[in-house]
C-alpha positions as CSV (number, residue, x, y, z in Angstrom):
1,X,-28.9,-12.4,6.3
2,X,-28.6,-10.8,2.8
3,X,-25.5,-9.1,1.0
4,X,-26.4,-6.7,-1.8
5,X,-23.8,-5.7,-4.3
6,X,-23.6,-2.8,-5.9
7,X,-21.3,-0.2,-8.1
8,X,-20.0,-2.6,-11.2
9,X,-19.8,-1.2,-14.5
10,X,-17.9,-0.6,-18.2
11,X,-15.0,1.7,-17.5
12,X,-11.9,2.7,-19.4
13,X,-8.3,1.6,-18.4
14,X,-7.2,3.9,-15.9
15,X,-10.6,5.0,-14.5
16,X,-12.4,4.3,-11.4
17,X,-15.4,2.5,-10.0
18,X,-16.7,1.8,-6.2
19,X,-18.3,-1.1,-5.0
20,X,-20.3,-1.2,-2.3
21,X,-22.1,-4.6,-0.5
22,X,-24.5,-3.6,2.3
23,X,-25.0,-6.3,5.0
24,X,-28.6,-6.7,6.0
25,X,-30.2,-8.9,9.3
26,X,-26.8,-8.8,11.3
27,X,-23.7,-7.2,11.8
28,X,-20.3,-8.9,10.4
29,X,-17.3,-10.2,11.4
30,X,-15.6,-9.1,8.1
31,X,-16.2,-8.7,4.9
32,X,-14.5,-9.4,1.8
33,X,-14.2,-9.0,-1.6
34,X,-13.5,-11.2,-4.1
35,X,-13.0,-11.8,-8.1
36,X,-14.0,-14.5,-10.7
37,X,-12.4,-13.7,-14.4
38,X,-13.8,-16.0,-17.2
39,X,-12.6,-19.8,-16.3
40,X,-10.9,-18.5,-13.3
41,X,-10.8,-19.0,-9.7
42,X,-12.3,-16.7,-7.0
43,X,-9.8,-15.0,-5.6
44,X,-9.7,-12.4,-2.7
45,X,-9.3,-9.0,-3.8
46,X,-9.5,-7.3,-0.4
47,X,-11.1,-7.8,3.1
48,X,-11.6,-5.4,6.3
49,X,-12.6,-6.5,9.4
50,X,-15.5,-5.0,11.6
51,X,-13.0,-3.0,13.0
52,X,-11.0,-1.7,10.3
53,X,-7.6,-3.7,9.8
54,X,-7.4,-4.1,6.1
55,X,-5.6,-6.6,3.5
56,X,-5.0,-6.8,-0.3
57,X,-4.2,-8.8,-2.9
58,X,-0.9,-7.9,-4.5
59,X,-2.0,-6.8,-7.5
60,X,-4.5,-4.6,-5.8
61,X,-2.5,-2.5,-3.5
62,X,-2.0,1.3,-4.2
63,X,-4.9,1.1,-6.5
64,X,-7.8,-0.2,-4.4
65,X,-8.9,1.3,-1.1
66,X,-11.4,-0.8,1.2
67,X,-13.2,0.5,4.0
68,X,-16.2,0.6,6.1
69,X,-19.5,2.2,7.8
70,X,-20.5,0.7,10.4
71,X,-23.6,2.3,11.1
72,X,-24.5,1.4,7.6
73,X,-23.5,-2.0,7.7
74,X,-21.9,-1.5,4.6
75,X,-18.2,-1.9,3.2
76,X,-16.9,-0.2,0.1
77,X,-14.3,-0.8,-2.1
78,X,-12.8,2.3,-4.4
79,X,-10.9,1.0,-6.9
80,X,-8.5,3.4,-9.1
81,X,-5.9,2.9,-12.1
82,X,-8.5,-0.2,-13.2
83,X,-6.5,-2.2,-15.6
84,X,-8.4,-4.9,-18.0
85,X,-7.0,-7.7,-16.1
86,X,-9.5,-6.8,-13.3
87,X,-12.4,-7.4,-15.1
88,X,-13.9,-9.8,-13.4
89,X,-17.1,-10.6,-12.0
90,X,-16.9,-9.0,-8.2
91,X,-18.5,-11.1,-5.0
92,X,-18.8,-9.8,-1.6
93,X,-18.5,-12.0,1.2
94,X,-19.3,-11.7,4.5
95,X,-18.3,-13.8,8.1
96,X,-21.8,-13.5,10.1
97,X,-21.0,-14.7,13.7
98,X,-23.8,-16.7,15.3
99,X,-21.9,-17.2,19.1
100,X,-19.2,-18.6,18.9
101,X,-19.4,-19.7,15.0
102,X,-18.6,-17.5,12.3
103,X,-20.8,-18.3,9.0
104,X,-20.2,-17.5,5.6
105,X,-22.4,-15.2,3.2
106,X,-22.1,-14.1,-0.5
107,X,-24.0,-11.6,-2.4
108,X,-24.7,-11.8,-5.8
109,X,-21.8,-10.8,-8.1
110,X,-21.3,-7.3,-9.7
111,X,-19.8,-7.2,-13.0
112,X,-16.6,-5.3,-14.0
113,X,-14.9,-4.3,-17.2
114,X,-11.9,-2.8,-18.0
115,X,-11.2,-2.0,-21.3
116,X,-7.8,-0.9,-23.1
């Protein structure tokens, strides 16, 4: 199983960037994003599951959409109004099941920054 990252970038505040993180060599559970500022934790930004249902981080909602193609095995991640506390180094993670366990996978990071 591999998760490849893409769509990070410089952008000013209030712009926009998507992410994208394409699941290869299964399908997935769920997959989520998460965030890692300088000497901070990782911390979920948003998830959606195989079959759509959706949740955000506080500070995320209204500005970030997540959402899916299935027959890409890919999950996306618009994100709007980017503010420069969002920078962050972006991870996508992804619950793999393998019968009845559900396994863990992380793509390499994407960096974004937000400047004022």
């Amino acid at each position: 199983v591999q998760l490849q990252a893409f769509g990070g970038g410089l952008v000013q505040a209030g712009g926009s960037l998507r992410l994208s993180c394409t699941v290869s060599g299964s399908i997935f559970t769920s997959v989520g994003w998460y965030r890692q500022a300088p000497g901070g934790h990782r911390d979920l930004v948003a998830s959606i599951t195989r079959g759509g249902s959706t949740n955000y981080a506080d500070s995320v909602k209204g500005r970030f959409t997540i959402s899916r193609d299935v027959a890409k095995n890919t999950v996306y991640v618009q994100m709007n109004d980017l503010k420069p506390e969002d920078t962050a180094i972006y991870y996508c993670n992804a619950r793999i099941p393998d019968g009845l366990v559900q396994y863990n996978y992380w793509g390499q990071g994407t960096l974004v920054t937000v400047s004022s």
